[in-house]
C-alpha positions, 0 to 999 in steps of 0.5 A: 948619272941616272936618276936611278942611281939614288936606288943604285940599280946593282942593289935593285934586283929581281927579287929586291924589286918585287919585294918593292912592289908588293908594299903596293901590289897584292898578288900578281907575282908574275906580273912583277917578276916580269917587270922586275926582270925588264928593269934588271936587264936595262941595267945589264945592257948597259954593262955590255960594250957599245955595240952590243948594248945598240944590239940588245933591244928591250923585251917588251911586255904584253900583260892579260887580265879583267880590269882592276887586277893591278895591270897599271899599278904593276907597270907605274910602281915599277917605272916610279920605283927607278924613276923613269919617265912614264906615261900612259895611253889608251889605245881607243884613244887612236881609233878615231884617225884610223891609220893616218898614224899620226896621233899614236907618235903622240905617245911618244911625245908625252914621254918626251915631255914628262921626262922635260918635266921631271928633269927641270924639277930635279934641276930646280930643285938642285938650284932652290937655295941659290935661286932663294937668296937671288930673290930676295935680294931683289926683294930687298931692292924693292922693298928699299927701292919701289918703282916710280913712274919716272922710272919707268920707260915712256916708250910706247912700244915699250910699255905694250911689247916690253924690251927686246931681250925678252925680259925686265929693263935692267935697273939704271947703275945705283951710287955706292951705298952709304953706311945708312943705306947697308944699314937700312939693308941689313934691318930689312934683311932680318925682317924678311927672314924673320917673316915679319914682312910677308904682308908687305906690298911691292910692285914686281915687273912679269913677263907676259907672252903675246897671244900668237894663234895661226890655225894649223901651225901654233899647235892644236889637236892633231896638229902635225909635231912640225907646225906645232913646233914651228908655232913655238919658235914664232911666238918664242920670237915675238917680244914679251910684254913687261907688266907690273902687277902690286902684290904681297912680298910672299907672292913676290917670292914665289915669282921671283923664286920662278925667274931666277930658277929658270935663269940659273938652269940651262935649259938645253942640259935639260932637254939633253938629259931629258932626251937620254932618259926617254930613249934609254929608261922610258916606258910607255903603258898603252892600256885597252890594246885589246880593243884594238886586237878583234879582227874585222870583216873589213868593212865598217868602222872596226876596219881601224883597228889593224891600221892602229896596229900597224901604227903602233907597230913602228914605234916599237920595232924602232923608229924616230919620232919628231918632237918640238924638242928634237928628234927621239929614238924609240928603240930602247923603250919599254913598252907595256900593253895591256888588255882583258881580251874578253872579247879577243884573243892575244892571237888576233893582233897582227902577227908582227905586233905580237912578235914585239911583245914577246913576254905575255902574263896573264894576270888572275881575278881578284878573289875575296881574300885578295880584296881583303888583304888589299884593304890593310896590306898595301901602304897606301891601303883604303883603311889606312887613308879613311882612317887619317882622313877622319882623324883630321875632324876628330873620328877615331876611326876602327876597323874589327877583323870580321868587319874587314871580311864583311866589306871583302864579302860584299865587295866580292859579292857585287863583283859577281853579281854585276860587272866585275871591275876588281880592286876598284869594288872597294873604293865605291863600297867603303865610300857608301859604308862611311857615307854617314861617318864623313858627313856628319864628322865635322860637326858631330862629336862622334868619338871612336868609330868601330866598323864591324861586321854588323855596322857593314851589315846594317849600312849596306846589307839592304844595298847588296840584297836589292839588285837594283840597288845593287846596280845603280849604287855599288 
């Protein structure tokens, strides 16, 4: 099953998916319908029979607009809302190699690696309350049986490199227990889940791994995926070494807790599963791809930025990428680029490039009343958070109606006057106009805090009226 599937995609329709991203998203409807539809189609490809479904490849999505309009949060929201792996680059981030290409497959090795991540932890998660009772009953074998030195291997390889098998020695076989000894058991089991023993001390046996460095082939930037992987598989050859750290049985449990999950989740399901929802759910945003788009008089260092393109360019027409956890397929990945292209044009990428990216949205600036409904509207919303923040140390914090204009306002008013960074205007406004508020609200009993649109005038009037200030402050 998908991960999907715990919001069955039958109910998620456009229209259901675009309601979704305007709990977080104001304005930009474009922009979601045109993710909403990119989802809604993955689930009618998987309708199709077989051969079709190979056939239909996604539509990729080429989104224009100034910076902090939402081109991120678009495609992350929607990516979080089916759970899907995501991950995002910067397309700036390539220039440097210029067209030896090999760094741009990285992106695709992330998405391989965060789809890793998210499917262990689901596993785990799914394995939690038995990995649990494994632990503590090995806490309970150490609170009742602590390690003694005679117990311990007086192999001198041993004690440096640990056993063989790569984990701690099995304990020699014990007799039957005796009526006193379950006894004994069963008190310190009623402790233990009482809490009364969290301050205990035991001595736990942890698996270190041996430093193994070779230039070139344990992995490093811009090491090729191939030596890095072969890097992996020698140092995953070498004997761990088995140490004994003392510690509190509350830390015991958490690294008890770690060993039997990892032994209780097949890791080869994992990276299985992990690969299926790459290839088929992933989604890759690639920001600043107009930095890349200006065309070049040949020359220079700018003479880069088509070879990025072409670079780019395999990986979404198709390809297979080398990963250290095998090979992975690109062809049904969502690829979402974005840029201002203030100084480009969408018509300056290579003609090949722009054919797959084929559903182009411009998204609009953000005027006053959009800043001011994405201060109350979203439900992560600025105020809301300043808000809790501040409850936390006593302040009970307000905001009045023409106070929230008055922070749009001036907000908008910075936006136009210097560079025009959007959404994010707000962040940096609201946290000079509480600058005092946060400061002196642990010790100062301050009360309720009413923001309104003399106390915005009165803290950051003289800010917004000072252009210098203005500049280097807001």
């Amino acid at each position: 099953m998908l991960a999907s599937d715990r919001q069955p995609m039958a109910e998620l329709t456009p229209r259901r998916i675009v309601e979704e991203l305007d709990k977080y998203i104001v304005g930009q409807t474009a922009a979601k319908r045109a993710v909403a539809i990119a989802l809604r189609n993955r689930y009618r490809r998987r309708a199709l029979p077989d051969l079709l479904q190979n056939e239909v490849t996604p539509k990729n999505i080429l989104l224009i607009g100034p910076t902090g309009v939402g081109k991120t949060e678009v495609a992350r929201r929607m990516a979080h809302l089916v759970h899907a792996p995501f991950v995002k680059v910067e397309a700036t981030k390539f220039t440097e190699v210029g067209y030896v290409g090999r760094d741009v497959d990285s992106m695709v090795r992330e998405l391989m690696e965060a789809a890793v991540q998210t499917v262990r932890e689901e596993r785990g998660r799914a394995v939690a309350g038995r990995a649990a009772e494994r632990a503590e009953e090995r806490l309970l074998d150490l609170l009742i049986d602590p390690p003694s030195p005679e117990r311990r291997s007086s192999n001198p390889l041993e004690a440096i490199f640990g056993s063989w098998t790569g984990g701690p020695s099995a304990p020699p076989p014990s007799a039957p227990e005796s009526s006193d000894r379950r006894a004994h058991r069963s008190a310190l089991r009623q402790e233990l889940l009482a809490g009364e023993l969290e301050g205990e001390m035991v001595e736990v046996e942890v698996a270190e791994s041996l430093p193994f460095f070779l230039p070139g082939v344990t992995g490093g930037p811009g090491d090729d995926p191939l030596t890095s992987g072969l890097g992996e598989a020698l140092s995953g050859m070498l004997p761990r070494r088995m140490r004994t750290k003392r510690m509190s049985v509350a830390e015991a449990r958490q690294v008890l807790i770690a060993e039997e999950t990892q032994k209780l989740v097949d890791q080869e399901q994992v990276v299985e599963e992990a690969r299926r929802r790459a290839e088929q759910d992933g989604v890759v945003f690639i920001d600043e791809i107009d930095k890349v788009a200006a065309k070049s008089g040949g020359s220079g260092p700018d003479v880069s930025r088509e070879g990025v393109q072409r670079d780019i360019l395999p990986l979404v027409e198709g390809c297979t990428v080398t990963t250290k956890y095998g090979p992975m397929k690109t062809d049904h990945i969502l690829f979402i680029a974005a840029g201002a292209f203030h100084v480009s044009k969408p018509t300056d990428l290579i003609p090949e490039l722009q054919g797959r990216f084929p559903v182009r949205v411009e998204l609009q600036p953000l005027t006053q009343a959009d800043l001011r409904r994405i201060l109350v509207e979203p439900e992560n919303a600025l105020v809301r958070q300043y808000v809790e923040l501040l409850a936390t140390d006593g302040v009970r914090l307000s905001f009045s109606e023409d106070g929230l204009d008055a922070v749009a306002r001036m907000a908008q008013e910075v936006n136009d006057a210097t560079e025009n960074i959007g959404a994010r205007r707000l962040a940096t406004v609201m946290e000079k106009l509480l600058d005092d508020v946060a400061f002196n609200a642990p010790e100062d009993a301050q009360g309720e805090v009413l923001v309104d649109a003399a106390f915005v005038e009165r803290t950051l009037g003289p800010l917004v009226e000072d252009r210098d200030l203005r500049r280097y402050i807001l």
